[in-house]
VOLUMTOR-258747 format. One record per residue: x, y, z of N, C-alpha, C, O in turn. Coordinates in steps of 0.2 Angstrom, whole numbers, plus 2048, in hexadecimal, padded with zeros to 3 digits. Layout:
N
XYZXYZXYZXYZ...
END
This chain:
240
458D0F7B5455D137B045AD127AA460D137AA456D117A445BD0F79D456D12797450D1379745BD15791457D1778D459D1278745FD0F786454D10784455D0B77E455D0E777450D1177445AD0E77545DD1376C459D0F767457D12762455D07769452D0476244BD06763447D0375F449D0A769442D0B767440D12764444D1676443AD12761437D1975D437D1D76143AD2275F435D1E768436D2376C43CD2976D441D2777043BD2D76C443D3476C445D30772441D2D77644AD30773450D2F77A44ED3478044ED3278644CD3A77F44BD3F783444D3C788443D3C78E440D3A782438D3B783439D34787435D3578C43CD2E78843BD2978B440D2B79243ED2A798446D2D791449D31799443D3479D442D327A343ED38799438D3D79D432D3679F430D357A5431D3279B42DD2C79E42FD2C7A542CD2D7AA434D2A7A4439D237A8437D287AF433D277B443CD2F7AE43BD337B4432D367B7430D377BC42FD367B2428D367B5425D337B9422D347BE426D2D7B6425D257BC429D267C2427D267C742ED277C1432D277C942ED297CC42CD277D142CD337C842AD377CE423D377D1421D3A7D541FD327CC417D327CE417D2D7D2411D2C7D541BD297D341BD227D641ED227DB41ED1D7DE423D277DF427D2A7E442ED267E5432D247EA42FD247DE435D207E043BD277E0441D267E0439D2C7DE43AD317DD437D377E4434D3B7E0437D397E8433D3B7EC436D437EC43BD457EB431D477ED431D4E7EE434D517F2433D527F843CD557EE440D5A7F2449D557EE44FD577ED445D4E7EC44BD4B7EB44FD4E7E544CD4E7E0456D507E6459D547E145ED4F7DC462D4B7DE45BD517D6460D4B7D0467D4C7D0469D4F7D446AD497CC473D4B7CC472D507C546ED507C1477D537C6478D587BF476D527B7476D4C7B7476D587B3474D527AE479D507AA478D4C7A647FD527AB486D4E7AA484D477AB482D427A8484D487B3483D437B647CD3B7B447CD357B5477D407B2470D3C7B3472D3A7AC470D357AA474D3E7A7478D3B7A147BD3579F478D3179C481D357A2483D307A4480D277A5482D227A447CD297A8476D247AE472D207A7472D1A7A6470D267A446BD2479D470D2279846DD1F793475D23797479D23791477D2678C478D23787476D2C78C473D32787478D3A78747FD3A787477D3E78747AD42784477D4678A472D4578D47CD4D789478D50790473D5678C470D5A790473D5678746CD5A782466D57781461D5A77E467D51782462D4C781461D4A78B45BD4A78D463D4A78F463D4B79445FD50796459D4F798462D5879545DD5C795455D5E793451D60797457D5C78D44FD5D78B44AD59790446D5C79344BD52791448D4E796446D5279E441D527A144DD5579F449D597A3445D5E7A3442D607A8445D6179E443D6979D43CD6779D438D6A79F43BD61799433D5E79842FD5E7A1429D5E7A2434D5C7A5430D5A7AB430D5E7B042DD5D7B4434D647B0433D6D7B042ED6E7AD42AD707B242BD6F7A7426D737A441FD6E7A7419D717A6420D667AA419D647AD418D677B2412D687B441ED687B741CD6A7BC41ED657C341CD657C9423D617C0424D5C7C342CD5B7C7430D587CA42DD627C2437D627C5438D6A7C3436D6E7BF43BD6A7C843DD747C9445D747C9449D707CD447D787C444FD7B7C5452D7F7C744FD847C5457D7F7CC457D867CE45FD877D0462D827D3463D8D7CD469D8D7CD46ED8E7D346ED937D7472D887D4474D877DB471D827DC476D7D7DB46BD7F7DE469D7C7E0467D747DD465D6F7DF468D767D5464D727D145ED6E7CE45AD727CC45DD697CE456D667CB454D5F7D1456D5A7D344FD637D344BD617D9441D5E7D843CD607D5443D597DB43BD547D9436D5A7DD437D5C7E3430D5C7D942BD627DE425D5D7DF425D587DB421D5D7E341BD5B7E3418D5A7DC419D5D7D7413D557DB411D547D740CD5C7D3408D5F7D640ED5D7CB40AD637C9403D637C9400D5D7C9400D667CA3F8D697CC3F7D6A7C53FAD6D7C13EFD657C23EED687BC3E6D697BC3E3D647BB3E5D6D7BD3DDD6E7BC3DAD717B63DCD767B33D5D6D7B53D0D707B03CCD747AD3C9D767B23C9D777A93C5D7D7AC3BED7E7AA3BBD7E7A43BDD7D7B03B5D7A7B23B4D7F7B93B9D807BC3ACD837BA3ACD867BF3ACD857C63A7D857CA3B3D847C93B5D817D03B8D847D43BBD887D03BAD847DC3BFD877DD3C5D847DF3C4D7F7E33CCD867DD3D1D837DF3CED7E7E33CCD797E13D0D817EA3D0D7C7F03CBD747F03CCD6F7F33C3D767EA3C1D707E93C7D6C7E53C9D677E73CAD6D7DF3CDD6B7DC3D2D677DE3D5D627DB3D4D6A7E43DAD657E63D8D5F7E93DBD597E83D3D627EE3CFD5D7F43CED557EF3D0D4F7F13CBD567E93C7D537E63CFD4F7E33D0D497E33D2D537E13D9D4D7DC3DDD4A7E43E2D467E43DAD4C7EC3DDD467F03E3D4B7F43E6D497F93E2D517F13E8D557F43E7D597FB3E1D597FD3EBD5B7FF3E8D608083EDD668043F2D688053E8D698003EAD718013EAD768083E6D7780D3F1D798093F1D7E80F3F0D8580B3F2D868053ECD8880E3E9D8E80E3ECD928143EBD9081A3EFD998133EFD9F8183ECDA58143ECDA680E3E9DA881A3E4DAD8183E8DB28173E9DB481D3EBDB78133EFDBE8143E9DC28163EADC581B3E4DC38133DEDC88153D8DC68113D6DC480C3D3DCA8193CCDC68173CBDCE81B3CDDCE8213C9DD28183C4DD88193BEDDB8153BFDDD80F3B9DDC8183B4DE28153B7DE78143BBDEA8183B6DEB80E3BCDF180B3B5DF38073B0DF08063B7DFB8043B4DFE8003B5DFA7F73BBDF87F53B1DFA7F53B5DF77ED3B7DFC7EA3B4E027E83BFDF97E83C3DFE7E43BDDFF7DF3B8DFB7DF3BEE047D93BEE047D33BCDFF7CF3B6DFE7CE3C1DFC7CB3BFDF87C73BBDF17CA3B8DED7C63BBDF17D23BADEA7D43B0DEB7D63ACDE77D93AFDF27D43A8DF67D53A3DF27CF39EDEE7CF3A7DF57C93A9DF37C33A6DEC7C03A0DEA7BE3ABDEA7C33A9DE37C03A4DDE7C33A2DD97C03A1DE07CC39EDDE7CF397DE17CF392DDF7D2398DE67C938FDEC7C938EDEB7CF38ADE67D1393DEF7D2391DF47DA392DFA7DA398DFC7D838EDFD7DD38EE057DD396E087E0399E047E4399E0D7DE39DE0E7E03A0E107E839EE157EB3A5E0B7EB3A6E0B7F13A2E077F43A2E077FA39FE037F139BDFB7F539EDF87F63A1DF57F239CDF67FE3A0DF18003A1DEA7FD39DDE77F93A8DE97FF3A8DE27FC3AEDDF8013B1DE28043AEDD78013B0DD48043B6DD28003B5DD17FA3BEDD28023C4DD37FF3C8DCE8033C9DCE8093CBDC98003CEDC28023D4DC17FE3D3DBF7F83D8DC07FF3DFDBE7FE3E2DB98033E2DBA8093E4DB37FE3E7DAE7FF3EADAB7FE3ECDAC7F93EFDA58013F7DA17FF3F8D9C7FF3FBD9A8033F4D977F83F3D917F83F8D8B7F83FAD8B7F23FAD877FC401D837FC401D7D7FC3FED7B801402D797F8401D717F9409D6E7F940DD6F7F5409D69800411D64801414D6A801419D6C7FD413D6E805418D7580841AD7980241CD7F804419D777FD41AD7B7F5413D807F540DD7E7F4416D877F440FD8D7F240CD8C7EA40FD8D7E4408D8B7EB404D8C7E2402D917DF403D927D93FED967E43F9D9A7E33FADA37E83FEDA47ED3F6DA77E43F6DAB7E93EEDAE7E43EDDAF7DE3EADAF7E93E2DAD7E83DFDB57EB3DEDB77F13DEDB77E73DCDBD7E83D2DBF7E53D0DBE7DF3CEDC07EB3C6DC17E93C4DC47EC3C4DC47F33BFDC97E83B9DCE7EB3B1DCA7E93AFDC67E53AFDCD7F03A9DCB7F13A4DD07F33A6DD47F739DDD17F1398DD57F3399DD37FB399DCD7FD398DDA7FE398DD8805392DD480B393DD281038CDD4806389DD0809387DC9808381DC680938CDC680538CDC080338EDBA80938CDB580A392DBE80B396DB8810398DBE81639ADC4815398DBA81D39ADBC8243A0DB98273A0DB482B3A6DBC8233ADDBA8243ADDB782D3B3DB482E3A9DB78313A8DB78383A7DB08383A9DAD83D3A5DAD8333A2DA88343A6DA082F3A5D9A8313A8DA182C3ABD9C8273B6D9E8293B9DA282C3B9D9A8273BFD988263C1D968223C0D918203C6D9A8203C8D978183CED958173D0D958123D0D9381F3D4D8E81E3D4D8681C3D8D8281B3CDD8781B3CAD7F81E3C7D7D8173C8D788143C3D828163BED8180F3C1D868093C6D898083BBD858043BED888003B8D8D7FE3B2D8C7FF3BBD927FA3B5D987F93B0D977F63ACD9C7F63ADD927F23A8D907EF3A6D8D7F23A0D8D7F13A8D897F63A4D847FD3A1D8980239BD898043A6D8D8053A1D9180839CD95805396D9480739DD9A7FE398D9B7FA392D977FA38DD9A7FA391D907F938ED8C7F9388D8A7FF382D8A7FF38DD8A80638AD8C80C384D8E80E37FD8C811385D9580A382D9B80D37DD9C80737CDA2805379D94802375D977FD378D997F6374D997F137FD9B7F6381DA07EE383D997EB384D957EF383D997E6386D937E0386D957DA382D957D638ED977DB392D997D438ED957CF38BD907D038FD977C838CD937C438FD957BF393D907BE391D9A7BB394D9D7B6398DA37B5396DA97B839FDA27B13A4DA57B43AADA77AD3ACDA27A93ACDAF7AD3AEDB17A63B5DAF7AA3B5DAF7B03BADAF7A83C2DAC7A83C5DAE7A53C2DAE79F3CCDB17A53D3DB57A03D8DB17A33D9DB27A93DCDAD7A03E2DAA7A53E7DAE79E3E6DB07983EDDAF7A33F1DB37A13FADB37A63FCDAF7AA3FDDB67A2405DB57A5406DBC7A8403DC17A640DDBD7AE40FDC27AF416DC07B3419DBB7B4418DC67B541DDC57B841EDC87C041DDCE7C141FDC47C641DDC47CC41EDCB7D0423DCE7CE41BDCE7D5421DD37D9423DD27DC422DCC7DE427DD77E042ADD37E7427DCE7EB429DC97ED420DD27EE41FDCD7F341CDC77EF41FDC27F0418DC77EB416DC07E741BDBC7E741BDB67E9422DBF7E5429DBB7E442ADB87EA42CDB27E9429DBB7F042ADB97F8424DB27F8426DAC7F941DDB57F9419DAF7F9417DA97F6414DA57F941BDAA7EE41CDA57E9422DA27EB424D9E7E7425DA27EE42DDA07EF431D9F7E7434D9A7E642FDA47E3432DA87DF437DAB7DE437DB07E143CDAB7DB441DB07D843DDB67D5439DB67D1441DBC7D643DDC37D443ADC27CC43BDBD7C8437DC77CC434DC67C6434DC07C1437DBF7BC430DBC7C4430DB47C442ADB57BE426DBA7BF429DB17B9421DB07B641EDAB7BA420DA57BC416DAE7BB411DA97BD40ADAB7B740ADAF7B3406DA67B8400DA77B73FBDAB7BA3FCDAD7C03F7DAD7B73F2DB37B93EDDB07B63EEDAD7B13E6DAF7BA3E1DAF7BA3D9DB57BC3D7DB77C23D7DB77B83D1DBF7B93CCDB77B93CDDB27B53C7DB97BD3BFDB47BB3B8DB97BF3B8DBB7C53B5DBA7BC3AFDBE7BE3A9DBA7BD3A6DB97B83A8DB77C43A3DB27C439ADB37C7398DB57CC395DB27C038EDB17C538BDAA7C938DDA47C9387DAD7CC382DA87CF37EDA67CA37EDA87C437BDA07CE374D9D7CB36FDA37C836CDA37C336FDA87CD369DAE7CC36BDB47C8368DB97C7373DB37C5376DB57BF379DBB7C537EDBE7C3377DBC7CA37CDC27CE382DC17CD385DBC7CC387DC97CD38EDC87CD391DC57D3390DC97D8395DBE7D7395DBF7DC3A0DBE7DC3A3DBC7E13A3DBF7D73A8DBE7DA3ACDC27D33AADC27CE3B3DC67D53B3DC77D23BDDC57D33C1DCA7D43C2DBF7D13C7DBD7D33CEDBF7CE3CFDBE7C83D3DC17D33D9DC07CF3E0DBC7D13E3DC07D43E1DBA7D03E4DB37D43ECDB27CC3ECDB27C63F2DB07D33F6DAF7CE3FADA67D13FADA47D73FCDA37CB3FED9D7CC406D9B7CA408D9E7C640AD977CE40FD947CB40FD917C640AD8E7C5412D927C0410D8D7BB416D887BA417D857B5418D867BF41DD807C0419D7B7C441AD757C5414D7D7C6411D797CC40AD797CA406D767CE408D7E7C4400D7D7C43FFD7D7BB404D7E7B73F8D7C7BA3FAD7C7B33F0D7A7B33EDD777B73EED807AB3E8D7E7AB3E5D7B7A53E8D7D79F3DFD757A33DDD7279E3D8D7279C3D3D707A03D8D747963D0D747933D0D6F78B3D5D6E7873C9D6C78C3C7D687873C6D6D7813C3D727833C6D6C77A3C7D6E7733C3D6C7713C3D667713BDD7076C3B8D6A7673B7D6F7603B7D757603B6D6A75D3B5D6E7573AED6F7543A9D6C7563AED777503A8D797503A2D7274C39CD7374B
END
């Protein structure tokens, strides 16, 4: 790898080339730790602020993680989904990915308050309450939190290890169709920091979606938070 001073491109931005190709092409492989940027400085003949920045670029894709002590480490390739009404688990399946899914909780519960609310159900109607810990290449991404009218689905009967919640929705006749969305920032707690394999009060994304059926019924009502080193969302722009 060489950085060339006679082309138009900034020095930084052609180092971040150089390194993206490594790591999308695995001549760079996931977990593999760079040298300090003294070091990788050196290698490019560049400056190690001009160094830097190249890295920090391939940090914010989601394609290298810093961590002190430890340093700058290749992660699995970043997850970038679009937003289009789908669920995760289709979304990975489809870009080629084996998402692991563990289940923390899948119970029939009374519906809090606001989740009554949002789902126009009488207060204390049951509802179906699902918490999940979505991981791809041993790296956690997500933590997938969803209420469901309770008689939509027979927890008895699907695995959500295996599938994903709109496929099983789909199963059983329901078909998500349209869906209000808030994506947003915060910062983790303890246990999220645990399940995220986070440092405490780590920022993630947050995600609210309150989705209908084809028959316009309320059937989901989601809160869900994401790495944003490993996940990242994209929408298309058009003018009036």
């Amino acid at each position: 790898m060489k950085s060339d001073r006679s082309a138009k491109t900034p020095l930084h931005q052609q180092i971040a080339a150089q390194l993206r190709h490594a790591i999308e092409s695995e001549q760079l492989s996931p977990g593999h730790r760079l040298g300090n940027e003294i070091d990788l400085a050196g290698q490019f003949g560049v400056s190690r602020g001009t160094m830097r920045q190249a890295i920090q670029a391939l940090v914010i894709s989601g394609l290298l993680v810093r961590k002190r002590g430890t340093g700058t480490t290749v992660l699995p390739g970043g997850i970038t989904r679009p937003l289009h009404l789908t669920s995760m688990y289709d979304d990975l399946i489809d870009g080629g990915h084996r998402p692991i899914t563990t289940v923390l909780d899948d119970r029939v519960i009374p519906a809090p308050p606001d989740v009554a609310e949002q789902l126009q159900l009488p207060p204390r109607a049951m509802v179906v309450h699902l918490r999940r810990l979505r991981a791809l290449g041993g790296q956690p991404l997500a933590i997938l939190e969803n209420y469901l009218p309770a008689d939509l689905l027979d927890l008895s009967t699907i695995d959500l290890t295996r599938t994903g919640l709109y496929e099983a929705l789909r199963s059983v006749g329901v078909h998500p169709k349209v869906a209000r969305q808030r994506i947003g920032a915060r910062t983790t707690t303890h246990e999220e920091s645990e399940l995220l394999a986070l440092e405490a009060e780590s920022p993630v994304l947050t995600m609210e979606r309150l989705t209908h059926s084809i028959t316009a019924r309320r059937v989901e009502w989601a809160q869900h938070i994401y790495r944003p080193d490993h996940y990242t969302f994209t929408v298309t722009l058009t003018a009036p």
